[in-house]
N, CA, C and O atoms as a GROMACS GRO file, in nm:
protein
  360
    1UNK      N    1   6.873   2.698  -1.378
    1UNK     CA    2   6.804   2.821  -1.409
    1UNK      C    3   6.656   2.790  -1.434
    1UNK      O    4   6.625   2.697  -1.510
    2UNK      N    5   6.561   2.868  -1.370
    2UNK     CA    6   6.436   2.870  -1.366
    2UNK      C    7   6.356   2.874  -1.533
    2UNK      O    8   6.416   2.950  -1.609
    3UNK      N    9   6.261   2.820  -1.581
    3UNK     CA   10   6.208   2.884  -1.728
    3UNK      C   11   6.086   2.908  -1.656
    3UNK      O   12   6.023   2.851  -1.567
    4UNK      N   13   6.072   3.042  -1.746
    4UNK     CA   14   5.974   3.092  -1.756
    4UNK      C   15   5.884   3.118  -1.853
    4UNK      O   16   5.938   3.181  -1.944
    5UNK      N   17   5.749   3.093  -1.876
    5UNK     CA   18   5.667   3.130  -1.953
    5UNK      C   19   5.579   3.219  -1.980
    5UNK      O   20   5.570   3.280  -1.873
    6UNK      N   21   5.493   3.276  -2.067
    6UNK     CA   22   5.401   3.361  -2.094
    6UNK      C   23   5.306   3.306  -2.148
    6UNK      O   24   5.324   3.225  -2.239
    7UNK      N   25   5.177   3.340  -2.101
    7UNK     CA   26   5.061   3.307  -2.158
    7UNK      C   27   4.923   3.432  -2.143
    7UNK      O   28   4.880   3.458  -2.031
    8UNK      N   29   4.876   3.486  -2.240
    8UNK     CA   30   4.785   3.535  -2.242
    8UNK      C   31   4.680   3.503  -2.244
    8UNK      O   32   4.614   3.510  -2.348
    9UNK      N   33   4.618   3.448  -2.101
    9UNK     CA   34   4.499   3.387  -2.110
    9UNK      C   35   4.346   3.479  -2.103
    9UNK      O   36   4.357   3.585  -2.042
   10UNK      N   37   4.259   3.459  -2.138
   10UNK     CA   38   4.102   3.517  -2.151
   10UNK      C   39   4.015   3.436  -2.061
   10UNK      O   40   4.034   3.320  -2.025
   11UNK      N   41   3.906   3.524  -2.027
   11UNK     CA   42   3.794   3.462  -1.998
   11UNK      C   43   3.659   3.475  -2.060
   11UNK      O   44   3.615   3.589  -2.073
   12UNK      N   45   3.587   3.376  -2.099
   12UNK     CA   46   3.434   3.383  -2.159
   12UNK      C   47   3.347   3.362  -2.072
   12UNK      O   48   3.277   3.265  -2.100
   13UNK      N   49   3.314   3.429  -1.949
   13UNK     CA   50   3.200   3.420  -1.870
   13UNK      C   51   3.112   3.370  -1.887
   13UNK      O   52   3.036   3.428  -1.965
   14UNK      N   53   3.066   3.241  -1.833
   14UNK     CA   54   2.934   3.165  -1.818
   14UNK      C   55   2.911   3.086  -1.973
   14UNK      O   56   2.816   3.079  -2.052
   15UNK      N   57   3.057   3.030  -1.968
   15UNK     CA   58   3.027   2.940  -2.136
   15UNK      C   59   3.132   2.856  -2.042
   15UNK      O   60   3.203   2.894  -1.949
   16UNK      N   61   3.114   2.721  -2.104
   16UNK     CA   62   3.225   2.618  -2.115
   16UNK      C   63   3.191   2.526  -2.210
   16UNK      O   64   3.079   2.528  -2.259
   17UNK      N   65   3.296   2.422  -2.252
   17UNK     CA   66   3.344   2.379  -2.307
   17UNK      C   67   3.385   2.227  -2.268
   17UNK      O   68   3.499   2.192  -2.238
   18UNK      N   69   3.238   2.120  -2.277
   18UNK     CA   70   3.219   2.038  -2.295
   18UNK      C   71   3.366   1.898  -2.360
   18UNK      O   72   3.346   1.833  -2.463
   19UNK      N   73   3.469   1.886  -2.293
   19UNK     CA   74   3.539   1.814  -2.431
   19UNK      C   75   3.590   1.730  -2.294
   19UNK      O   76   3.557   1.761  -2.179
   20UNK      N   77   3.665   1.630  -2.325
   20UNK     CA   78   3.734   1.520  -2.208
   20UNK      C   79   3.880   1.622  -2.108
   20UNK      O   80   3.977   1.686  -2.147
   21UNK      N   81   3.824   1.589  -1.970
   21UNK     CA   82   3.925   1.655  -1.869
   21UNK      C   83   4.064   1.606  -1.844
   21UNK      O   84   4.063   1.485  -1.820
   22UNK      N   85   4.144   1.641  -1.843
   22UNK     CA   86   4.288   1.554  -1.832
   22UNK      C   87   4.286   1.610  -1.667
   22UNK      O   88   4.393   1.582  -1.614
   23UNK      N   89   4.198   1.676  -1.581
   23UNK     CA   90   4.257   1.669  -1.456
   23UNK      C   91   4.097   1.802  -1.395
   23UNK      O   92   4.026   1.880  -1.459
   24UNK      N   93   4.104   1.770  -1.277
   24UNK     CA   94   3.961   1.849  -1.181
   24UNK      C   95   4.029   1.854  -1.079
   24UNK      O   96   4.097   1.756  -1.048
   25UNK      N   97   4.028   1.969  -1.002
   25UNK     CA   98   4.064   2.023  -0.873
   25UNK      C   99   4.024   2.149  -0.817
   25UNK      O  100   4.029   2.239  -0.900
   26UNK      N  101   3.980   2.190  -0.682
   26UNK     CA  102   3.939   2.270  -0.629
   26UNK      C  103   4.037   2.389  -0.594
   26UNK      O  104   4.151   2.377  -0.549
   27UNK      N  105   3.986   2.480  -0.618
   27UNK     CA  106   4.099   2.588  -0.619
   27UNK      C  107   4.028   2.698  -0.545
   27UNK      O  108   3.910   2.680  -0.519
   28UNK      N  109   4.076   2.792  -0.514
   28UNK     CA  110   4.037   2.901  -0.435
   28UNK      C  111   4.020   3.035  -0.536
   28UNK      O  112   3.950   3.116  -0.474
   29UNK      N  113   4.051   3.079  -0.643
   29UNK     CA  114   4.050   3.152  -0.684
   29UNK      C  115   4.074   3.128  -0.845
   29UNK      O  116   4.043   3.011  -0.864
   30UNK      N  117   4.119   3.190  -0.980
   30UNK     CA  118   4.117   3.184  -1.082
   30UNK      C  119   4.264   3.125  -1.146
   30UNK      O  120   4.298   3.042  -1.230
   31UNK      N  121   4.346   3.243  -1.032
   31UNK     CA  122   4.489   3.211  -1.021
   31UNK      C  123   4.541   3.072  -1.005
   31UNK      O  124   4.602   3.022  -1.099
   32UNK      N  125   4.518   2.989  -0.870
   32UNK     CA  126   4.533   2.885  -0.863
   32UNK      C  127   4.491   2.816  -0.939
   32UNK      O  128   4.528   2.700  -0.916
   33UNK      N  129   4.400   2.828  -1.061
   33UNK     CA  130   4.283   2.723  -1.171
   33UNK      C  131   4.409   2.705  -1.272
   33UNK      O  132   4.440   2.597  -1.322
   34UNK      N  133   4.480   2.834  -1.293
   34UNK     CA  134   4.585   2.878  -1.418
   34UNK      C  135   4.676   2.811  -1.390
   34UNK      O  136   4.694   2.714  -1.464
   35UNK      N  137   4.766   2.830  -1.281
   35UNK     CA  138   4.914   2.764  -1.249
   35UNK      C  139   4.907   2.637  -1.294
   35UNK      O  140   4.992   2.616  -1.380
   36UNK      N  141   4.818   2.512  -1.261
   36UNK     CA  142   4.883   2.448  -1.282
   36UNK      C  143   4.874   2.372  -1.440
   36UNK      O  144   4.953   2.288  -1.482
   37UNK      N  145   4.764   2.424  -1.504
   37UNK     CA  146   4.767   2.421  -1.691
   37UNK      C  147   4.897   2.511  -1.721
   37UNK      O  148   4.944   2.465  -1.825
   38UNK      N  149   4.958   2.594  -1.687
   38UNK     CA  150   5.089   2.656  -1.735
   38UNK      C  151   5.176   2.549  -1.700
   38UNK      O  152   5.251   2.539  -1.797
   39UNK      N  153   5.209   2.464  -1.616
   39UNK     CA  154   5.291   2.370  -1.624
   39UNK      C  155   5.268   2.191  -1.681
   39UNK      O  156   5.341   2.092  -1.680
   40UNK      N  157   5.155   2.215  -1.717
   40UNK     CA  158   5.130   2.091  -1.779
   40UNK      C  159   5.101   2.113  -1.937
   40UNK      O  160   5.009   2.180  -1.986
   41UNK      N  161   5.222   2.027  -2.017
   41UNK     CA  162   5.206   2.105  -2.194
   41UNK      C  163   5.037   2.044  -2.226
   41UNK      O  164   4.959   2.110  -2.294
   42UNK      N  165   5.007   1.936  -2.176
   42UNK     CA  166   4.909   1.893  -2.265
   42UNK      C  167   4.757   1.964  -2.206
   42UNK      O  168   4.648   1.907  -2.213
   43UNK      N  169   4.782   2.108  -2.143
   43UNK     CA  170   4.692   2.186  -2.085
   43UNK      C  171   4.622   2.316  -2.197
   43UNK      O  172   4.666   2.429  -2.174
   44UNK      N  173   4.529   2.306  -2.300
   44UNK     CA  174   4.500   2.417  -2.378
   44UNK      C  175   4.402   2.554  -2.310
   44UNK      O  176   4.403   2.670  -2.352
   45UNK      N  177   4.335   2.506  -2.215
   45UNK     CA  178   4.215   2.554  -2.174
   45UNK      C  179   4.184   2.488  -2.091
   45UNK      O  180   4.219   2.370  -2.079
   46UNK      N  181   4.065   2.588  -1.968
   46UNK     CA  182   4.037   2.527  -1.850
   46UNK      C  183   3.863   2.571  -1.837
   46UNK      O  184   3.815   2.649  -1.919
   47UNK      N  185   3.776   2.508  -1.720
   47UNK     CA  186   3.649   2.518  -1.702
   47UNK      C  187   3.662   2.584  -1.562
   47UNK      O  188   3.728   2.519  -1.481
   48UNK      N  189   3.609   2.700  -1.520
   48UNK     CA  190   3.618   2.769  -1.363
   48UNK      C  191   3.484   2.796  -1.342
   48UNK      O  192   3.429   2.895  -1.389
   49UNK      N  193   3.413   2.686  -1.254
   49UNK     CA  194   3.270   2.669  -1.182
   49UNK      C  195   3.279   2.851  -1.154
   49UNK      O  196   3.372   2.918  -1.108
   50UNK      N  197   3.168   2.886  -1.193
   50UNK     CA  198   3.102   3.028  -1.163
   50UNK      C  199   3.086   3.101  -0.996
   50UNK      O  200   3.091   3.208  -0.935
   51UNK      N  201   3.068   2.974  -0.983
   51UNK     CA  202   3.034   3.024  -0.801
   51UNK      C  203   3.115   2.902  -0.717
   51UNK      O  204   3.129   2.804  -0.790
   52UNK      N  205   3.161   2.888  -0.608
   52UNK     CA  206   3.202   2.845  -0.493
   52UNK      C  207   3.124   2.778  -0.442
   52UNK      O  208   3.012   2.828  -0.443
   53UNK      N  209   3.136   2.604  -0.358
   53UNK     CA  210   3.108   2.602  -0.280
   53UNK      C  211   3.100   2.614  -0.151
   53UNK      O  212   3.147   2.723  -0.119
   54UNK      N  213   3.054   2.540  -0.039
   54UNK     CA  214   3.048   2.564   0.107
   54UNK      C  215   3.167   2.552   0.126
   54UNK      O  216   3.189   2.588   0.242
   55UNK      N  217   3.250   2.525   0.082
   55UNK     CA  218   3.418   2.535   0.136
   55UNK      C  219   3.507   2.632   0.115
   55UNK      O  220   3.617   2.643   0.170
   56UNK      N  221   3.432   2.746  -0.011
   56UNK     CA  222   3.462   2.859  -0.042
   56UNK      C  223   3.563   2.809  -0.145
   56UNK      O  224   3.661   2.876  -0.177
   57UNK      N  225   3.533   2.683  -0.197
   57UNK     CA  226   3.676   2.657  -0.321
   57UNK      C  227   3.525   2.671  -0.472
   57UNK      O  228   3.402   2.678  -0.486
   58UNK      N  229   3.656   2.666  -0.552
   58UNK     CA  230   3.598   2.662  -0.688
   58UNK      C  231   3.618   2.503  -0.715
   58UNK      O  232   3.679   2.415  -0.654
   59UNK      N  233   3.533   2.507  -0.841
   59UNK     CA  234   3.570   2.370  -0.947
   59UNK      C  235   3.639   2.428  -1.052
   59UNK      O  236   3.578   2.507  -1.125
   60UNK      N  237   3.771   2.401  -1.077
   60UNK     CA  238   3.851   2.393  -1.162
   60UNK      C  239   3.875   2.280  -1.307
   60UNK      O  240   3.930   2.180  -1.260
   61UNK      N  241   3.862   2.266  -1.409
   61UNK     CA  242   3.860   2.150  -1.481
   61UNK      C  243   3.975   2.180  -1.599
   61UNK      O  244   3.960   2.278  -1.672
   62UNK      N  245   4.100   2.084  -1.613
   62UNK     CA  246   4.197   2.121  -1.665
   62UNK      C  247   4.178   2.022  -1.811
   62UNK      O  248   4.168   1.899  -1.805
   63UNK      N  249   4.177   2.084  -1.915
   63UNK     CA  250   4.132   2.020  -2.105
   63UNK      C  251   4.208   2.034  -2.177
   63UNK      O  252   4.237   2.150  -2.205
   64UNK      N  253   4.272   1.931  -2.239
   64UNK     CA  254   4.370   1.918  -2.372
   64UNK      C  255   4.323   1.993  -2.485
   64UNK      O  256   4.405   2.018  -2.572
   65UNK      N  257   4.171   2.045  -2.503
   65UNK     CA  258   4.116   2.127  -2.606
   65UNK      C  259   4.075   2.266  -2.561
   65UNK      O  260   4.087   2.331  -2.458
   66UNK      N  261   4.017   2.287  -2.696
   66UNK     CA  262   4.022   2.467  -2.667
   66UNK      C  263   3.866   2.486  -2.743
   66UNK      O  264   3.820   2.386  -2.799
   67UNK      N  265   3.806   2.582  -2.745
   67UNK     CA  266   3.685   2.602  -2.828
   67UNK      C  267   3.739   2.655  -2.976
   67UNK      O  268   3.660   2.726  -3.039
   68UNK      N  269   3.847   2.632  -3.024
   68UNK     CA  270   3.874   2.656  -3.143
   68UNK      C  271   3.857   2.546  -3.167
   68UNK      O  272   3.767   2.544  -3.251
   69UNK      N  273   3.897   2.417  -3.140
   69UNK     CA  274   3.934   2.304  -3.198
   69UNK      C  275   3.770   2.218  -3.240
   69UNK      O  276   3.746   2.152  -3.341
   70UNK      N  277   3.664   2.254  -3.108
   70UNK     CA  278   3.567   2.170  -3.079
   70UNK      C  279   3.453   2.321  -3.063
   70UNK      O  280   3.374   2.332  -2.968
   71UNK      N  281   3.464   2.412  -3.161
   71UNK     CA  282   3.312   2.533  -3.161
   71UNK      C  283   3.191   2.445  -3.135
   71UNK      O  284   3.097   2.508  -3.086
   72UNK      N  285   3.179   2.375  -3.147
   72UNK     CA  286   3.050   2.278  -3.139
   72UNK      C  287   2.969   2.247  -2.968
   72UNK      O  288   2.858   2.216  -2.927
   73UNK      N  289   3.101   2.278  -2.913
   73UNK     CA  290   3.087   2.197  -2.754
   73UNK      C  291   3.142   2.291  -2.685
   73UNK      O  292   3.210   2.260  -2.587
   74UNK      N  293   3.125   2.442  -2.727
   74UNK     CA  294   3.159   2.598  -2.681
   74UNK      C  295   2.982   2.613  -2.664
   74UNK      O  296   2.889   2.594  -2.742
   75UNK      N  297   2.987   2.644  -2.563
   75UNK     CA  298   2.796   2.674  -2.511
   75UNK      C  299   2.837   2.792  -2.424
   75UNK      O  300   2.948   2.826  -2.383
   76UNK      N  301   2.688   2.856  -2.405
   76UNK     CA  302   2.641   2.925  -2.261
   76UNK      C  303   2.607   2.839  -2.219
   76UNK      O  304   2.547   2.741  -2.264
   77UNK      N  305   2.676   2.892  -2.038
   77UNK     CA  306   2.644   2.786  -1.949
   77UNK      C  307   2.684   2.858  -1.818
   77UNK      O  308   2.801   2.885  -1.792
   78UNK      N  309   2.526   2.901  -1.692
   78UNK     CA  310   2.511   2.974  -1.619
   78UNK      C  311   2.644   2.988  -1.508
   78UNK      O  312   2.692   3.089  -1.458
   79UNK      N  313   2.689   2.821  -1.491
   79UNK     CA  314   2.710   2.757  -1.374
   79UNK      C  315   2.907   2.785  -1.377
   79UNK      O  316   2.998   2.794  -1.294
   80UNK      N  317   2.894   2.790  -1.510
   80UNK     CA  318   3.048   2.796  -1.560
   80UNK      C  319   3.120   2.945  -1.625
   80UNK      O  320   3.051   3.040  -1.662
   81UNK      N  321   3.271   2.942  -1.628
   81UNK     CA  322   3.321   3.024  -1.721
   81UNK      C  323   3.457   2.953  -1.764
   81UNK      O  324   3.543   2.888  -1.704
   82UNK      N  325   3.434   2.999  -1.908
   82UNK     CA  326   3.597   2.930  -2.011
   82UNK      C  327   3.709   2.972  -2.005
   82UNK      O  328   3.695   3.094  -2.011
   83UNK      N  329   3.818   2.948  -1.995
   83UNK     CA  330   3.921   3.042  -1.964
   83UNK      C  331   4.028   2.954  -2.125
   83UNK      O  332   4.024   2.836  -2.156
   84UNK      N  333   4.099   3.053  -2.184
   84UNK     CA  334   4.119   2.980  -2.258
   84UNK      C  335   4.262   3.043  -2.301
   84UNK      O  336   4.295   3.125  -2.215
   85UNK      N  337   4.354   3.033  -2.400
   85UNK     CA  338   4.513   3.077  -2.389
   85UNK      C  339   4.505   3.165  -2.511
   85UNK      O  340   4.480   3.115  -2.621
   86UNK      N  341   4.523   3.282  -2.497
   86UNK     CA  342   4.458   3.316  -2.666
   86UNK      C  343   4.640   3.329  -2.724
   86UNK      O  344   4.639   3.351  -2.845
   87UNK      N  345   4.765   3.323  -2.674
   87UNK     CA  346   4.906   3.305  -2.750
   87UNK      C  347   4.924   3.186  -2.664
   87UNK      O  348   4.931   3.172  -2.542
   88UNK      N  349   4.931   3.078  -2.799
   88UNK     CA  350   5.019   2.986  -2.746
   88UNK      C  351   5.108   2.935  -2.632
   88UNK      O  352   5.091   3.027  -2.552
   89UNK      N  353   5.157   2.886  -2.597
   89UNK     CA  354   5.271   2.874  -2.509
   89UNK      C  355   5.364   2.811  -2.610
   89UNK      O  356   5.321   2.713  -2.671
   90UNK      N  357   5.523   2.869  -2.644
   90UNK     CA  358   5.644   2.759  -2.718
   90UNK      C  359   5.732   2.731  -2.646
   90UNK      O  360   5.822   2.657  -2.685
   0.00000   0.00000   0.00000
């Protein structure tokens, strides 16, 4: 039998969140940025490059932290947006 999860994730437009990456990959859209932090537990929050490049993919950046943990290294930042889990995953 399949499990399934829920996560209510947010976005903070044009801020990220400076902290060590557990994983970077190019994705096509926001959707694909999400999937695969929903299956990895040690996934709190992610970094989604603002704009695309010439390949029409995004930069995706997958983080064991969250801007709760590290407010310090929560910035504006043109190039980026934060995406972050605002309920847990159990």
């Amino acid at each position: 039998q399949p499990e399934f999860y829920e996560a209510d994730f947010r976005v903070d437009k044009l801020h990220y969140v400076n902290v060590t990456r557990i994983g970077a990959y190019r994705v096509h859209d926001i959707l694909e940025c999400i999937f695969p932090c929903l299956r990895n537990s040690l996934c709190l929050s992610l970094n989604l490059a603002a704009s695309h490049g010439a390949d029409g993919k995004y930069w995706c950046e997958m983080l064991n932290s969250d801007k709760y943990k590290y407010p310090a290294e929560f910035k504006a930042n043109n190039n980026w947006h934060h995406i972050f889990i605002k309920v847990p995953l159990y």
